[in-house]
Backbone bond lengths (Angstrom), bond angles and torsions (degrees), N, CA, C in turn:
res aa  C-N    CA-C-N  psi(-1)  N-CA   C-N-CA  omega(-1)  CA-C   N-CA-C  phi
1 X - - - 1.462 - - 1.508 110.72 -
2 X 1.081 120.06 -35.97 1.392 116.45 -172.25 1.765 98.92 -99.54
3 X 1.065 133.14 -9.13 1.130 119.28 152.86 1.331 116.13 -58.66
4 X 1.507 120.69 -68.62 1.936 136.75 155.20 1.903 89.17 -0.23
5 X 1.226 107.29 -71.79 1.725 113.91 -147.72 1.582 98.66 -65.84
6 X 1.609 114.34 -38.81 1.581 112.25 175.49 1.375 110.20 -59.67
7 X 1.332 122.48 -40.72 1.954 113.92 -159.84 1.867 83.83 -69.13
8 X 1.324 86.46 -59.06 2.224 82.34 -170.64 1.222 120.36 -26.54
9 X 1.536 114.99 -62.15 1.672 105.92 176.39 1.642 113.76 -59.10
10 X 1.567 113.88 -57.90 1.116 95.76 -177.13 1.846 129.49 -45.36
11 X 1.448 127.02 -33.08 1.478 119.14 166.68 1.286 95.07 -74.47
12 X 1.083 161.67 -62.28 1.434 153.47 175.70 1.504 96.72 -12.64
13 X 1.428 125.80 -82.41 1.295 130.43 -173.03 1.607 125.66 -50.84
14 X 1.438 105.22 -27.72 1.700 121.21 163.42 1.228 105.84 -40.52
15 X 1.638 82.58 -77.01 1.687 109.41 -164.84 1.484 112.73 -29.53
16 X 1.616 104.45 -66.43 1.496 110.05 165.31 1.260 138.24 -47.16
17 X 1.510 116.36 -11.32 1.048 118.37 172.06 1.823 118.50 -108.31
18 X 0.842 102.81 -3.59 1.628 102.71 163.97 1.693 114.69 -99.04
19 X 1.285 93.96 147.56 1.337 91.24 -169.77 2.109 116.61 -93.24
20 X 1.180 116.97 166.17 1.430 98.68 179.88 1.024 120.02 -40.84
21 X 1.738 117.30 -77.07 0.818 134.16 172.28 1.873 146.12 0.72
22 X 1.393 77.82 -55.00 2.003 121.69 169.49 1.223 109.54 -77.26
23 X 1.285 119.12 -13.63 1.358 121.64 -155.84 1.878 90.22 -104.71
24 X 1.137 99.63 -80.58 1.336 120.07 158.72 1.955 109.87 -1.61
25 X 1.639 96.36 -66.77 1.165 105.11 179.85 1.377 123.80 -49.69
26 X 1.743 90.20 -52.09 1.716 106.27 -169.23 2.109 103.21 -55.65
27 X 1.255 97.03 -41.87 1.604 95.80 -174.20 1.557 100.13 -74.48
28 X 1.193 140.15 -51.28 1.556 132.12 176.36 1.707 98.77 -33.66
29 X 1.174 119.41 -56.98 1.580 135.24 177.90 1.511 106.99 -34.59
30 X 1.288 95.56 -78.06 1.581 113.79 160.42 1.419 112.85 -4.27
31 X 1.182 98.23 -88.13 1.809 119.06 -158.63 1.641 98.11 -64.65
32 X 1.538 105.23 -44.85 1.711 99.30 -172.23 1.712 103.55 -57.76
33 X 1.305 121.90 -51.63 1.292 122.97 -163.09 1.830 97.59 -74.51
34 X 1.093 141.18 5.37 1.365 148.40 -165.67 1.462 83.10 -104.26
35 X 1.653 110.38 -73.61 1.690 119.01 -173.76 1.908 112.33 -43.12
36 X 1.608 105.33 -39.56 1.760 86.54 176.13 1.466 98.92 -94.22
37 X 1.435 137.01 15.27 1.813 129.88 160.44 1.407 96.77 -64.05
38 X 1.523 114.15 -43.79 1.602 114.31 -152.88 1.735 97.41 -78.17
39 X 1.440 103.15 -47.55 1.716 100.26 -172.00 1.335 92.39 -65.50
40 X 1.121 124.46 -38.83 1.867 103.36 178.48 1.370 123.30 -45.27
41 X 1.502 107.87 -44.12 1.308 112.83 -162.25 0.777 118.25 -84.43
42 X 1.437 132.95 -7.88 1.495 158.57 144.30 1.293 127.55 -34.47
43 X 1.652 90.09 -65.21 1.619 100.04 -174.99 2.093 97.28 -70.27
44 X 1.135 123.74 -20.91 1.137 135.71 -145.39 1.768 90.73 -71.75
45 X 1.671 82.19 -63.44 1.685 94.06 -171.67 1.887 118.32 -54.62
46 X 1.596 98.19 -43.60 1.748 108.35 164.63 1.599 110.30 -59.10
47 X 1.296 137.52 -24.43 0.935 136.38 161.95 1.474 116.96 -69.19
48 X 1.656 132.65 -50.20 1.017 94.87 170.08 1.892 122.53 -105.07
49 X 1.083 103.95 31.09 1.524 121.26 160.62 1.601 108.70 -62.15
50 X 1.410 103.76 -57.43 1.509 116.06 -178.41 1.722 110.70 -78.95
51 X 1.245 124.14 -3.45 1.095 139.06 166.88 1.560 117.10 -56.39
52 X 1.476 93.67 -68.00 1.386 124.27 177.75 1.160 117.57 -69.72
53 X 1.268 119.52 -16.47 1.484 116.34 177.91 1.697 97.20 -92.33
54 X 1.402 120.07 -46.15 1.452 124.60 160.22 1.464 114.92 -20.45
55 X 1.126 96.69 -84.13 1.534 115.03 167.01 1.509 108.53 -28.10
56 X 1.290 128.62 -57.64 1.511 115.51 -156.63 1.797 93.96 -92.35
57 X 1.070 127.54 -17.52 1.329 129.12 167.84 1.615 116.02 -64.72
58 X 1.309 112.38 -41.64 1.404 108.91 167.12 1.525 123.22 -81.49
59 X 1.141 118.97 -20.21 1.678 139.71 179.29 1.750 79.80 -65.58
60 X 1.353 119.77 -70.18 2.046 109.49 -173.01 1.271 113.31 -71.55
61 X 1.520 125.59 -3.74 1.274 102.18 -176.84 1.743 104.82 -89.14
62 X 1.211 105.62 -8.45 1.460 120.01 -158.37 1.432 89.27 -97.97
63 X 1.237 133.70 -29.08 1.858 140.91 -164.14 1.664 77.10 -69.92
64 X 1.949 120.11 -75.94 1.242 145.73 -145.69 1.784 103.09 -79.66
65 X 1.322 119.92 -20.89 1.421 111.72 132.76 1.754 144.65 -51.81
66 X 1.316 88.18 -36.30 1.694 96.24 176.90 1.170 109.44 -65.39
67 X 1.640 98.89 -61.22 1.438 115.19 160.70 1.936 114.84 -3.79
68 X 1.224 82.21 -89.47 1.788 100.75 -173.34 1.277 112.32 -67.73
69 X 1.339 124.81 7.37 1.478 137.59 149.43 1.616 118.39 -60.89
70 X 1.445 91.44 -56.73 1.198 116.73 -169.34 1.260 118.41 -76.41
71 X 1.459 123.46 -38.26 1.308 132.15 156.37 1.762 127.46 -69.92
72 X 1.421 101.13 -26.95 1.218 99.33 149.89 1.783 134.58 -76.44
73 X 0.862 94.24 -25.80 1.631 105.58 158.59 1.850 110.77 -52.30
74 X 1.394 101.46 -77.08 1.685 108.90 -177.02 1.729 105.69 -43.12
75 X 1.682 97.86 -53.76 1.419 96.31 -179.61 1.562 118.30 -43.61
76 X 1.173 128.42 -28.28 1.501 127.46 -164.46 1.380 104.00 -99.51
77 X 1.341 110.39 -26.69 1.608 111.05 169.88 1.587 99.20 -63.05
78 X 1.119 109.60 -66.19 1.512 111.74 -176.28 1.664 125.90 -57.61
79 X 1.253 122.48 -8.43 0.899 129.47 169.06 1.690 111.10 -84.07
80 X 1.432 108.85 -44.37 1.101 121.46 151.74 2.196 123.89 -12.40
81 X 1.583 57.33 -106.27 1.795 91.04 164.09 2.433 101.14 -28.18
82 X 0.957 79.31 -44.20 1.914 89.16 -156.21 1.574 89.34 -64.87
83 X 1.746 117.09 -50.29 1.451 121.39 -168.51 1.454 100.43 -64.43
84 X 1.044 130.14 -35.51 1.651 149.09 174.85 1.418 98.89 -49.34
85 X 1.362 112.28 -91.61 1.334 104.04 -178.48 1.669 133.65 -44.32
86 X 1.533 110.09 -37.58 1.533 135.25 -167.64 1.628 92.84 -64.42
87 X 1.026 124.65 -31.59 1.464 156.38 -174.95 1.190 109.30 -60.37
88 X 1.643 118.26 -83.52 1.704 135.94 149.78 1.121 125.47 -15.75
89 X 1.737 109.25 -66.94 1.660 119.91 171.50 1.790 106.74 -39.81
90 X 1.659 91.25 -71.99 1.452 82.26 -158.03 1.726 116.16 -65.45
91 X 1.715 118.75 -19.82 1.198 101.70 156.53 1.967 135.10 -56.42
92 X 1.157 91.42 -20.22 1.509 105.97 179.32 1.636 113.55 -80.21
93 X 1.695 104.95 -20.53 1.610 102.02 -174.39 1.277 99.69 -93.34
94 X 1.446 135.34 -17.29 1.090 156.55 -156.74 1.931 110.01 -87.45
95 X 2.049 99.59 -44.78 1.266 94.77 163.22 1.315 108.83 -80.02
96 X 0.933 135.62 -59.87 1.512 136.05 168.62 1.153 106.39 12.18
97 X 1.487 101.42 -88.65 1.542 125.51 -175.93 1.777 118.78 -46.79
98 X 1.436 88.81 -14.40 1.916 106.05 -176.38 1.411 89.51 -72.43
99 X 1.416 86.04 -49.40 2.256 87.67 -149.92 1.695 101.22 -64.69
100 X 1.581 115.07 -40.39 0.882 106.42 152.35 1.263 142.97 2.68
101 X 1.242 105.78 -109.98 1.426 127.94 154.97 1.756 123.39 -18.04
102 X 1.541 101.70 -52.35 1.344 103.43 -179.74 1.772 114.02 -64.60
103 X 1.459 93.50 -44.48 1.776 109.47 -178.64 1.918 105.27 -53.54
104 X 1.447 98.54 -37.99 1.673 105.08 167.42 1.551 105.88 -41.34
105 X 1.526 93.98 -95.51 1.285 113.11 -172.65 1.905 133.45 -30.74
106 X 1.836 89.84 -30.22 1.414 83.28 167.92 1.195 121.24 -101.81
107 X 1.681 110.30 -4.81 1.899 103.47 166.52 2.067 105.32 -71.08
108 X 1.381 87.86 -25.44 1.645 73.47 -179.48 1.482 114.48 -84.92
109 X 1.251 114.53 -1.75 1.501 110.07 173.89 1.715 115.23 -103.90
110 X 1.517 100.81 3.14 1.391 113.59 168.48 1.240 97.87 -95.02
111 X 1.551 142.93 -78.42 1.374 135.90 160.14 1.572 121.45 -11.39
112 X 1.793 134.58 -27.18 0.947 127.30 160.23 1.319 128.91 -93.09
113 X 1.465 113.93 -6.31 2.122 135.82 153.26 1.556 91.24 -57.46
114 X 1.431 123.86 -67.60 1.427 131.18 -169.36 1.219 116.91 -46.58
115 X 1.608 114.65 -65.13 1.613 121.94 166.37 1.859 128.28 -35.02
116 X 1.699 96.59 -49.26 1.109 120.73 172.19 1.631 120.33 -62.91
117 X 1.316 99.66 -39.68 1.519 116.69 171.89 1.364 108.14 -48.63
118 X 1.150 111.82 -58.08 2.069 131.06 -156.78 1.500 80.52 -70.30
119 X 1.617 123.71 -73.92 1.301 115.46 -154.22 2.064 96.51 -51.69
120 X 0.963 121.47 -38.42 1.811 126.62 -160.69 1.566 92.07 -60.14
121 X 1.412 107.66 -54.82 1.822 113.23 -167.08 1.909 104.06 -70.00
122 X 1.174 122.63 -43.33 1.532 123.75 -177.40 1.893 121.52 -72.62
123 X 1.506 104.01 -5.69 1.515 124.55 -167.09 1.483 85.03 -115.62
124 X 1.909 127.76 -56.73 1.362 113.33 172.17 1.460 134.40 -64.08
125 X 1.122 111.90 -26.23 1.416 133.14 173.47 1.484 111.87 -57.20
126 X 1.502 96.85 -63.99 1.735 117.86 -168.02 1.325 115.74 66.01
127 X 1.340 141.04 -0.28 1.091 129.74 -163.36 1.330 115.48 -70.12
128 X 1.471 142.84 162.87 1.378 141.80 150.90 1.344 100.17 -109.49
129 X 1.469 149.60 70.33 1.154 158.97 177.01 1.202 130.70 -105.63
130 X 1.725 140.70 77.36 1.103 117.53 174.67 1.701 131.42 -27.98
131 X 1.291 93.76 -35.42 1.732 93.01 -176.69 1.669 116.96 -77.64
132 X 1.357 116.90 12.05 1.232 133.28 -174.43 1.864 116.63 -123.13
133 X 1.231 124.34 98.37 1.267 103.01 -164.92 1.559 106.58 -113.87
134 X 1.115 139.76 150.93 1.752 119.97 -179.57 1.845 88.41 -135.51
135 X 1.444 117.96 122.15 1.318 92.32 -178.73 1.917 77.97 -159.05
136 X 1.476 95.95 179.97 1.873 92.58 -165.46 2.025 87.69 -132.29
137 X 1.133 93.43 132.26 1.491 116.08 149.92 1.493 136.83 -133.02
138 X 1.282 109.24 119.71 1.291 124.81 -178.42 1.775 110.00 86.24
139 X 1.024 93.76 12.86 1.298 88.80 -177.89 1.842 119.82 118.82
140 X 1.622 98.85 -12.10 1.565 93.12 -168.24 1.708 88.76 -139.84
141 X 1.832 95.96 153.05 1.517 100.85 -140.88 1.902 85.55 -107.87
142 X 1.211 98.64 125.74 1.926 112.20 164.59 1.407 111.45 -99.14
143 X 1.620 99.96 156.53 1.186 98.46 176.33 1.670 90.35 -151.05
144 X 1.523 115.09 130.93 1.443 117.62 -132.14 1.947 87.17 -129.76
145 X 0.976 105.35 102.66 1.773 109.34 174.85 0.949 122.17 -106.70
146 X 1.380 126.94 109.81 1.541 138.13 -176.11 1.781 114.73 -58.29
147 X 1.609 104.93 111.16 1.378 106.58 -166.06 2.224 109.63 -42.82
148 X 0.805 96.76 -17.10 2.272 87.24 -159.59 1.636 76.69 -62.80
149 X 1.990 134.32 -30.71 0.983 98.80 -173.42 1.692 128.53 -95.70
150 X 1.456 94.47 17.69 1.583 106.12 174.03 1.333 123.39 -109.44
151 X 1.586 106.62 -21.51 1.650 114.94 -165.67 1.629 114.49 -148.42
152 X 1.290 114.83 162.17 1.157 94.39 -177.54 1.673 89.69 -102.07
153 X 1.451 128.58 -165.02 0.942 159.59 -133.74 1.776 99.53 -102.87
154 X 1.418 117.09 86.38 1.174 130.82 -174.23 1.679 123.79 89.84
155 X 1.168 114.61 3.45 1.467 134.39 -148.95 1.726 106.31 -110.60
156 X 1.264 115.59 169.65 1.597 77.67 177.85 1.942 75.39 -155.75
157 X 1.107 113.59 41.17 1.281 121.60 164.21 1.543 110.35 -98.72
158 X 1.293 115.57 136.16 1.565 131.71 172.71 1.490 114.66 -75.19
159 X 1.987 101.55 111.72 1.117 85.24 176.29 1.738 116.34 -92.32
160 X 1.205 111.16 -177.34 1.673 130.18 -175.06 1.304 117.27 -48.09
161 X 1.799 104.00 -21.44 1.281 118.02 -158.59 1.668 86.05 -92.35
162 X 0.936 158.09 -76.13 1.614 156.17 85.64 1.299 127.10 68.02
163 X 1.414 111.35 -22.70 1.111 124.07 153.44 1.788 143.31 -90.34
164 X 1.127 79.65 -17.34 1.571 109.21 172.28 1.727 106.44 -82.72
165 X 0.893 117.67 -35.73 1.393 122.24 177.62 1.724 106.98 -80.54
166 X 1.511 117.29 -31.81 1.434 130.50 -170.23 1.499 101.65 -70.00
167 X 1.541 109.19 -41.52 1.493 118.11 -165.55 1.280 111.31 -73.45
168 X 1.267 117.13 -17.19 1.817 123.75 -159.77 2.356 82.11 -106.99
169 X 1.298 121.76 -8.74 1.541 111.52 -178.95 1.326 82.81 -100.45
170 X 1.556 143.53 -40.38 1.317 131.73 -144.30 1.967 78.78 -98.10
171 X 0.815 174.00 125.84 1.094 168.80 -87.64 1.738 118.67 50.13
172 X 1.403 104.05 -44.86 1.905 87.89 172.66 1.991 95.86 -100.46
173 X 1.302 105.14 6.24 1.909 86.04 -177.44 1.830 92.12 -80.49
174 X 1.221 90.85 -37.78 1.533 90.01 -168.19 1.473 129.70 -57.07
175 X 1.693 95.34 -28.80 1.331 114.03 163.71 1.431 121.73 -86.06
176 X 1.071 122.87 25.67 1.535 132.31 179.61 2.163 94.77 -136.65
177 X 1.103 119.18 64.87 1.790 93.27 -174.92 1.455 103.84 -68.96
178 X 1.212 132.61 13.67 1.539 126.99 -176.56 1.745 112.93 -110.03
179 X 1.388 88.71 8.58 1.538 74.83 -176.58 1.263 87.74 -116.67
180 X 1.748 109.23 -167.03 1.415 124.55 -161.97 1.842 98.33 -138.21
181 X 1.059 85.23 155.08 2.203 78.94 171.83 1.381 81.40 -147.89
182 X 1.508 101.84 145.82 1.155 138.57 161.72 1.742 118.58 -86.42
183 X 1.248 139.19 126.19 1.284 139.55 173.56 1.160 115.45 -104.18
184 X 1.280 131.78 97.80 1.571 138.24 178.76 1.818 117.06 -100.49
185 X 0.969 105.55 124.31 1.755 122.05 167.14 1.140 107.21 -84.43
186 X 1.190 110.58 121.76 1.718 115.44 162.09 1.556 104.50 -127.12
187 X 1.168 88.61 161.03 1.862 115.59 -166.91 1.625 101.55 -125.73
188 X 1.368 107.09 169.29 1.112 130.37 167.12 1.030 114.92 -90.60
189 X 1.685 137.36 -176.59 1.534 126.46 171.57 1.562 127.26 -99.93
190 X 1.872 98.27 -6.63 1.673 105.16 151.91 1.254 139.86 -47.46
191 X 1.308 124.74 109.55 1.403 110.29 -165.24 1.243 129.10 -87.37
192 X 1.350 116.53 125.27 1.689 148.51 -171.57 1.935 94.10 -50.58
193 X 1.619 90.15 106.58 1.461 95.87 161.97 1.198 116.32 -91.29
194 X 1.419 107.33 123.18 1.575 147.98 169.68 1.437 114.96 -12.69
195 X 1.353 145.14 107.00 1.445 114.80 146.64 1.272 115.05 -112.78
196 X 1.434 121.88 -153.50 1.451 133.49 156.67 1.863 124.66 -22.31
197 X 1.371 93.27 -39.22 1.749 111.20 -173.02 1.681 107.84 -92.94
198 X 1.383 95.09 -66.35 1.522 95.30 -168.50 1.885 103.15 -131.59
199 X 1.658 72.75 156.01 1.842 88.52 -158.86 1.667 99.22 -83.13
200 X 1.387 117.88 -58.87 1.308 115.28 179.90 1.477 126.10 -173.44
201 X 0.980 141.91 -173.04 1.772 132.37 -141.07 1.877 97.75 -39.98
202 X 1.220 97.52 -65.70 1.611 98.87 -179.55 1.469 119.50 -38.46
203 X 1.097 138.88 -31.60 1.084 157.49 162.63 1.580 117.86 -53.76
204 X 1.093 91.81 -60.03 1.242 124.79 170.86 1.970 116.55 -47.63
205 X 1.439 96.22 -68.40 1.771 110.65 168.34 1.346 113.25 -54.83
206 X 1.533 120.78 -53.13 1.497 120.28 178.05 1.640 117.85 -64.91
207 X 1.572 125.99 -29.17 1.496 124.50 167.04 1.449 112.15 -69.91
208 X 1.303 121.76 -20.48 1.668 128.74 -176.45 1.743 91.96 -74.62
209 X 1.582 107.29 -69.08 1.414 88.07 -179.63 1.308 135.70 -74.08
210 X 0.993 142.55 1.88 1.658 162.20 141.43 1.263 116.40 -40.91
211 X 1.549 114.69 -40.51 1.547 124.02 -167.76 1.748 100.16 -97.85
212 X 1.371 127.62 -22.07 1.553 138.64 169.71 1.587 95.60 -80.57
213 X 1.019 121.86 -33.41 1.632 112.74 178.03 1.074 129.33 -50.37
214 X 1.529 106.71 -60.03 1.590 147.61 146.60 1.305 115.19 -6.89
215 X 1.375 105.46 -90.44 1.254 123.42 140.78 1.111 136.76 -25.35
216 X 1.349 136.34 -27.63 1.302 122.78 156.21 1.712 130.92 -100.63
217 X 1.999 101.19 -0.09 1.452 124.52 -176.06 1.527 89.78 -82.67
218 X 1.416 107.51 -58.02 1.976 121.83 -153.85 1.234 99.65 -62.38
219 X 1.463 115.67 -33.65 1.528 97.20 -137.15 1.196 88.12 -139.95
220 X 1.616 129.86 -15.21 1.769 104.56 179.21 1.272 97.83 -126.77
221 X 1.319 133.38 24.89 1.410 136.21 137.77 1.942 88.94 98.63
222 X 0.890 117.83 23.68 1.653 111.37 -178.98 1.976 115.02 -90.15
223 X 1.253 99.59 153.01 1.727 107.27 -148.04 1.730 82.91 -73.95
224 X 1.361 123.23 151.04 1.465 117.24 -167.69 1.814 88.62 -96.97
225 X 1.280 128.45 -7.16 1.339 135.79 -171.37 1.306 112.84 -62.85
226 X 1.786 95.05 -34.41 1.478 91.53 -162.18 1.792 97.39 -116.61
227 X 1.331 96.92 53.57 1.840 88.48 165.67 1.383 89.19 -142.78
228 X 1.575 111.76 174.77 1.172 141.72 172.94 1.171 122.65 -148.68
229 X 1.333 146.13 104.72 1.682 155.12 134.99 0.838 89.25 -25.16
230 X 1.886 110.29 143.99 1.162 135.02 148.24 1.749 101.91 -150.03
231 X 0.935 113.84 174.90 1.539 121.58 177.17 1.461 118.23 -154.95
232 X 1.494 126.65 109.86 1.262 142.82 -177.28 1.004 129.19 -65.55
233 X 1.625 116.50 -14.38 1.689 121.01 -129.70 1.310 116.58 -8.98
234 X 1.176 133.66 -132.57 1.965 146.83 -146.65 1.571 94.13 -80.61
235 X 1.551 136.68 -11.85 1.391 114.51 -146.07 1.767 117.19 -114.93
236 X 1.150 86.95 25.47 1.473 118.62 177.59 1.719 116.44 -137.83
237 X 0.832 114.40 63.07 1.561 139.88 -168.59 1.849 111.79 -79.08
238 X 1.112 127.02 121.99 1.219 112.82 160.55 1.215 132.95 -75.39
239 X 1.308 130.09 -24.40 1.271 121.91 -166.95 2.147 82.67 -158.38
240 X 1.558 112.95 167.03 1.606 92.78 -178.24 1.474 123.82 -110.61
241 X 1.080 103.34 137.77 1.556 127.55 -175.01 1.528 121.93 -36.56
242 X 1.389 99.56 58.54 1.738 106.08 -159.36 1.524 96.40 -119.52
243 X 1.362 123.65 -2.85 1.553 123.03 -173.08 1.336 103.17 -144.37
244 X 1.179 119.45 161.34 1.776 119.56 151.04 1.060 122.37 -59.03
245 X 1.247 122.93 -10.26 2.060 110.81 -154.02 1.820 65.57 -94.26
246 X 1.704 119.28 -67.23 1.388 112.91 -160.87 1.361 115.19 -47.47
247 X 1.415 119.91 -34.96 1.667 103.53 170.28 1.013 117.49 -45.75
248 X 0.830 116.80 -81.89 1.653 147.94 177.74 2.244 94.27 -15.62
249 X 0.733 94.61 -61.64 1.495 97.04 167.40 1.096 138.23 -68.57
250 X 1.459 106.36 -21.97 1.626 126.61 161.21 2.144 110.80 -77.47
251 X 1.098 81.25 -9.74 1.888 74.66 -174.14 1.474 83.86 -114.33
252 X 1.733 95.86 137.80 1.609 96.84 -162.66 1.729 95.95 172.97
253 X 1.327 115.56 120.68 1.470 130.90 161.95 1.543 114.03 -71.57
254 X 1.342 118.62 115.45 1.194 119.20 -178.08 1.667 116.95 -119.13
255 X 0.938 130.77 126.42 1.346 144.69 -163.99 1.596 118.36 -102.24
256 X 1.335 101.35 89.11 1.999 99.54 -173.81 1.417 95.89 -83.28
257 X 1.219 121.64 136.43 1.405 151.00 157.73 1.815 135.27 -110.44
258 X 1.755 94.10 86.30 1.506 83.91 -170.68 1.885 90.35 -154.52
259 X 1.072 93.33 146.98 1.682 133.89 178.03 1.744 105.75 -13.38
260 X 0.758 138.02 135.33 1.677 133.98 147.20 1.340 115.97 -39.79
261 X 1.026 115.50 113.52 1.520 124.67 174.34 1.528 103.07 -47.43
262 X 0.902 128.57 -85.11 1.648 130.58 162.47 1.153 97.72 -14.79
263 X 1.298 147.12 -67.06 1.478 144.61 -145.98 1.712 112.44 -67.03
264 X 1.314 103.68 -43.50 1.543 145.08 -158.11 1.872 86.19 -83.61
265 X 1.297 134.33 -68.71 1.098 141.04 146.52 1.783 114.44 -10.84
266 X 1.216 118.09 -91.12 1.076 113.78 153.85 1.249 152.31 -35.54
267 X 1.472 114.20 -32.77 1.783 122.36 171.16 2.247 81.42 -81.09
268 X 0.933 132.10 -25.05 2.020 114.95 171.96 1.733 102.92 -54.96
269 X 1.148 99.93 -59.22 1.165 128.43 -157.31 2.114 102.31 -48.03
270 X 1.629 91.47 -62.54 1.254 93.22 162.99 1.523 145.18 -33.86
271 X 1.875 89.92 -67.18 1.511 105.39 137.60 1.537 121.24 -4.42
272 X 0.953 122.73 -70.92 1.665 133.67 -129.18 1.359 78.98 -103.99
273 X 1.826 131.07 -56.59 1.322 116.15 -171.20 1.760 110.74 -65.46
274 X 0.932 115.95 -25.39 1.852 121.25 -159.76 1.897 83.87 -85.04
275 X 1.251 131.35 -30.47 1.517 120.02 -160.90 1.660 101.61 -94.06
276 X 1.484 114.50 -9.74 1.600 131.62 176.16 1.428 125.72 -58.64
277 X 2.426 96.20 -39.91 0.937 102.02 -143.81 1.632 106.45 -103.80
């Protein structure tokens, strides 16, 4: 309590000793230096408002940096990887385009065996014979003999006359040992009455070529390896069986002449090693 009574007088005695005026001032003072506490504290807090937002803006730019570290990383693998493959492809379109090329070159150097063939068989042959035709389709060379000059008339025995023509075909097979001939019988669409031997056209086509086989194993010295019988009868027709002249043209020994598959295989093959080296 008697402390209480000392502070009282003493501001009592202040009081009295400052003048209004001063007083006045000191509080104008007051409030102004209060007014820039407040704008301080203002700008203070917007300062670190914008701090913190700073802060969390660089905290993601630094996340979304790693980021694009990291994706730039994969990216270069993958770009990688892409030149790698882009690489592969076009080496792969590149053999492609090799084998290509080679598969070209040896159908066209089979096509010039073939060409060469026709001219070898039409110069060995010599014939000027309609009933004799030597001509190439698709690639593989026939040579088409009108039966009156192989057989007689239902028969499938070779006549004398028939052999002379056989000897001048067994002459370029022999000179080819890599190729193969095919022996085909063809018939007309009259049907082959039956005996003891043979049942009918089919029968008929396969003893025609069997008995030219013969004939060209026995007797004209040809490798039996490289032939083949077959028999067509009526169903391979050249032109249709509505007249005699067209029969007659429809019955006909035909002789396919073409390469060993294996062989033909191998001259690619070659190809491919000789274009390597």
């Amino acid at each position: 309590m008697k402390k209480i009574v000392i502070a009282l007088s003493v501001l009592a005695l202040l009081t009295s000793c400052v003048s209004k005026k001063k007083y006045t001032d000191l509080e104008a003072r007051n409030k102004e230096t209060q007014d820039l506490l407040n704008t301080a504290t203002v700008k203070l807090n917007s300062c670190l408002e914008e701090k913190a937002g700073l802060t969390a803006t660089v905290a993601g730019l630094k996340d979304y940096n790693t980021t694009l570290i990291s994706a730039s990383k994969d990216m270069t693998v993958l770009t990688t990887k892409g030149a790698q493959n882009v690489e592969k492809a076009l080496e792969s379109i590149k053999e492609k385009d090799l084998k290509i090329t080679r598969m070209q070159d040896a159908l066209t150097k089979k096509d010039s065996v073939t060409l060469a063939l026709v001219t070898s068989l039409k110069r060995s042959v010599g014939f000027n014979d309609p009933d004799i035709e030597i001509n190439v389709e698709k690639g593989v060379v026939f040579i088409s003999i009108a039966d009156k000059l192989l057989f007689k008339s239902g028969s499938y025995i070779v006549t004398d006359k028939a052999k002379g023509v056989l000897a001048k075909v067994a002459k370029v097979v022999n000179d080819k040992p890599d190729f193969e001939c095919m022996v085909e019988g063809h018939t007309d669409s009259v049907p082959f009455i039956g005996n003891s031997i043979l049942l009918d056209n089919w029968d008929l086509s396969v003893k025609r070529s069997t008995s030219i086989i013969r004939v060209l194993t026995n007797e004209l010295g040809v490798n039996p390896a490289q032939l083949i019988a077959a028999g067509r009868s009526s169903y391979i027709p050249l032109v249709a069986n509505d007249s005699a002249e067209n029969r007659a043209r429809n019955r006909r020994t035909r002789i396919v002449v073409l390469p060993k598959i294996d062989q033909f295989y191998e001259m690619i093959e070659q190809e491919m090693k000789n274009s390597k080296q």
